[in-house]
C-alpha positions as CSV (number, residue, x, y, z in Angstrom):
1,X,50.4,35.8,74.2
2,X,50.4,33.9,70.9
3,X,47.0,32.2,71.6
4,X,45.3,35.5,71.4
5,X,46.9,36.3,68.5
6,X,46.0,33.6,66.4
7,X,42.5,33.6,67.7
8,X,42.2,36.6,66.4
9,X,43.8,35.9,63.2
10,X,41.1,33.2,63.3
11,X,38.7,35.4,63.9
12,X,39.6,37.6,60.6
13,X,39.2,34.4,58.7
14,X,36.2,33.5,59.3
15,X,35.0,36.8,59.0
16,X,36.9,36.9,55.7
17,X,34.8,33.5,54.4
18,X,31.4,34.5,55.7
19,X,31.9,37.8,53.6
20,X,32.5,36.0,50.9
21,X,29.9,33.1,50.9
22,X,27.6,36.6,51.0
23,X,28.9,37.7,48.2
24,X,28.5,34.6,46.4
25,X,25.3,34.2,47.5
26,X,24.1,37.8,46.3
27,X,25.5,37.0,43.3
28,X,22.9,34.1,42.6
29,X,20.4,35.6,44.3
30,X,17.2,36.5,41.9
31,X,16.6,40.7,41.5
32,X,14.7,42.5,44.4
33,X,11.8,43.5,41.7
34,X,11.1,40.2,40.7
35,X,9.0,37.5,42.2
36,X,9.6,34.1,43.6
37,X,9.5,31.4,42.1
38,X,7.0,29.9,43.9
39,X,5.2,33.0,44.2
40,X,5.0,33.1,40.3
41,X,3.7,29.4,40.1
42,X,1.4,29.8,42.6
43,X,-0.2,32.6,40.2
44,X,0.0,30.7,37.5
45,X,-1.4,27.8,39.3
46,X,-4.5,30.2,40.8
47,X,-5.0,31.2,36.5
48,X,-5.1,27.7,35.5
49,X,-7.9,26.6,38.4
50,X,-10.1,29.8,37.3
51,X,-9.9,29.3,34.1
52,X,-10.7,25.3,34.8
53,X,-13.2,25.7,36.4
54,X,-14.5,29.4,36.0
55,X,-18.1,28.8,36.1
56,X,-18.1,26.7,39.6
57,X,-15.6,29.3,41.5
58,X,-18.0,32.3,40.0
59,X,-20.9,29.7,41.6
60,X,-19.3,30.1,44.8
61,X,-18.9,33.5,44.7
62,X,-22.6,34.5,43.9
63,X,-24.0,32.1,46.9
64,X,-21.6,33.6,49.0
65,X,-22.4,37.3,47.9
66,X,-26.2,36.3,48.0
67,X,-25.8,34.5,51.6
68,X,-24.5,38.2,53.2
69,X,-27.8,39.5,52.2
């Protein structure tokens, strides 16, 4: 009789702390319209090796446009 109720009271615990490590969570967690982290970099990163080296990746580019036709 008393083991099921404390199991459940148990149960309303951790039920209790997993709604609030959510919340917590949600409150960190970065806005829905803006991008990752690492998805930013990785732009940034793809900017930088363009503008490095522009003139070999628009190389590439032609021969691969020229080798379709």
């Amino acid at each position: 009789m008393y083991g099921e109720f404390y199991a459940a009271q148990d149960r309303t615990l951790r039920q209790q702390e997993l709604a609030d490590k959510v919340a917590e969570r949600q409150r960190y967690a970065r806005p829905k319209d803006r991008l990752s982290l690492r998805a930013r970099l990785a732009r940034q990163l793809f900017a930088l090796a363009v503008a490095a080296e522009r003139e070999e990746t628009w190389r590439v580019v032609w021969e691969r446009l020229e080798a379709r036709q």
